[in-house]
C-alpha positions in Angstrom: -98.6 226.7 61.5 -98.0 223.6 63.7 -100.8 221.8 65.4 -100.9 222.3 69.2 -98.7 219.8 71.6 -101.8 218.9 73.9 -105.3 218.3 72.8 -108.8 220.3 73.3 -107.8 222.1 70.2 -109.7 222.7 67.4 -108.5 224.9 63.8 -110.5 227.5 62.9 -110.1 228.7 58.9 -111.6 232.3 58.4 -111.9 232.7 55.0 -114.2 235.7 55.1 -110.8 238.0 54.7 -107.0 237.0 53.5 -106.2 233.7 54.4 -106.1 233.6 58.4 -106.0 230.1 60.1 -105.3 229.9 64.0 -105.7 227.2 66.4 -108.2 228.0 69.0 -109.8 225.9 72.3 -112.6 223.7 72.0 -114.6 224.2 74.9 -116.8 221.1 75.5 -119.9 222.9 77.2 -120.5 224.9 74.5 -121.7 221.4 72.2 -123.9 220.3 74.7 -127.1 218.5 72.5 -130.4 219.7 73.1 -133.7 217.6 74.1 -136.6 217.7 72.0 -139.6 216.4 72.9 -142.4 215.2 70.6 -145.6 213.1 71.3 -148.2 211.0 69.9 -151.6 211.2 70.4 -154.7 209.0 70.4 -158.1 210.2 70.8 -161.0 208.4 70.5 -164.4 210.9 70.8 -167.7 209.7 72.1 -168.5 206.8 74.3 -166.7 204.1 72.4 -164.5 202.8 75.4 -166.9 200.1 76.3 -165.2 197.4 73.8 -162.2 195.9 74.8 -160.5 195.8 71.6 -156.9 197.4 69.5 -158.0 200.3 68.2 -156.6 199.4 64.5 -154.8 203.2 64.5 -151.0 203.3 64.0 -148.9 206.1 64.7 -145.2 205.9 63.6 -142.2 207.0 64.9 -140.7 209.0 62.1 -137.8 211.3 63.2 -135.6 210.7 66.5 -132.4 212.4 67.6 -129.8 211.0 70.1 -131.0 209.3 73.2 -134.3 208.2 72.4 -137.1 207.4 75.0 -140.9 208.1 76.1 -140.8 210.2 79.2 -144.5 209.9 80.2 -147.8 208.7 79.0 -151.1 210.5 79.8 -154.3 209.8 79.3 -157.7 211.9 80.3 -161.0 211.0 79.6 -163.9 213.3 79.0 -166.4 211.8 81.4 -165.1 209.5 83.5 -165.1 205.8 84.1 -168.2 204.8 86.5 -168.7 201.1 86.4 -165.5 199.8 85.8 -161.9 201.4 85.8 -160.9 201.9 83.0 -157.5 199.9 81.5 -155.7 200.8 78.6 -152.3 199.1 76.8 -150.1 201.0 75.0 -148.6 198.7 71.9 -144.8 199.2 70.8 -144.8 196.8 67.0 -147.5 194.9 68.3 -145.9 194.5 72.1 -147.3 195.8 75.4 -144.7 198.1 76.8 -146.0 198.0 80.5 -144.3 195.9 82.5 -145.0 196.4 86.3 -148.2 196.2 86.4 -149.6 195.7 82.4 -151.9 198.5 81.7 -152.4 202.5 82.8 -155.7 202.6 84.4 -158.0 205.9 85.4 -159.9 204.7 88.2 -163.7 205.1 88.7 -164.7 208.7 89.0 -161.5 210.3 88.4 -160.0 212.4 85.1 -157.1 211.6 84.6 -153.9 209.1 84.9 -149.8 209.9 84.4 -147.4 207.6 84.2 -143.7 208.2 83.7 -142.2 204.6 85.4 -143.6 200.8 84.9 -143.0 200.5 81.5 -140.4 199.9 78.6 -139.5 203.3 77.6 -137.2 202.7 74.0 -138.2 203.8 71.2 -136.1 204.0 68.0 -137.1 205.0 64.4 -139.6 203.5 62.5 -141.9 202.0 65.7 -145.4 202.1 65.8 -147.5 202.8 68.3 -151.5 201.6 69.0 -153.9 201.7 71.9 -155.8 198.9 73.2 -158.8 199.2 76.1 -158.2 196.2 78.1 -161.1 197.0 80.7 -163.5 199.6 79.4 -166.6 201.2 80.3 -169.8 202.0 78.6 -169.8 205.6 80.6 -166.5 207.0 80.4 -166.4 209.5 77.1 -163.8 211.2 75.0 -160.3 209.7 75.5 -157.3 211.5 74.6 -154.0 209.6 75.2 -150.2 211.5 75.2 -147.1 209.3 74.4 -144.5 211.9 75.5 -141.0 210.9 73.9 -137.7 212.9 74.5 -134.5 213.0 72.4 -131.4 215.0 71.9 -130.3 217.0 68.6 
């Protein structure tokens, strides 16, 4: 058997039944990677979002495939903020990731913030992630924050 002039050729070995070996086309679209996406999540229950502080907490980045970076970062509190609004830091190794404007904030009265643009969105193996309450607020209860990360496998 001789290999194929042009390229987009892949050999295929059958070894199931006698000896059979062909060349056959590679089609491209049917190798496409698919995204995964994974999270990490802080919580922190009660009314405890009135200290300003780094919540000691790390998560790690353990597993990543091709591509790597956070998509969207949520955060939803139980009772919300009524004194002050509420501002929270997300930490990459120690580094504030927002950039735009420094911190996701969930205004007085409301639920709930999204964010998917304004900050540094690489992430790689191994990182670690912690929350810090910039602004907080003796009323707002029962945080849960989402770091929504996407790869490809």
């Amino acid at each position: 058997i001789s290999p194929p002039t042009s390229g987009g050729q892949i050999l295929i070995a059958d070894f199931s039944e006698d000896t059979y070996i062909r060349w056959g086309s590679l089609d491209i679209n049917q190798l496409t990677k698919k995204q995964i996406r994974q999270q990490i999540v802080f919580t922190v229950a009660g009314r405890n979002l009135g200290d300003t502080r780094v919540i000691p907490i790390r998560f790690y980045v353990h597993q990543l495939g091709d591509n790597p970076k956070i998509e969207n970062i949520l955060a939803f509190v139980g009772t919300a903020p009524m004194l002050n609004n509420l501002r929270l830091k997300v930490l990459r190794n120690g580094v504030n990731i927002f950039s735009t404007i420094n911190y996701l904030e969930i205004p007085i009265g409301q639920n709930l913030k999204s964010e998917n643009t304004g900050f540094n969105d690489a992430i790689s193996s191994n990182d670690y992630f912690q929350l810090e309450i910039v602004q907080g607020d003796s009323f707002a209860a029962d945080l849960t924050l989402h770091i929504r990360f996407v790869s490809e496998v």
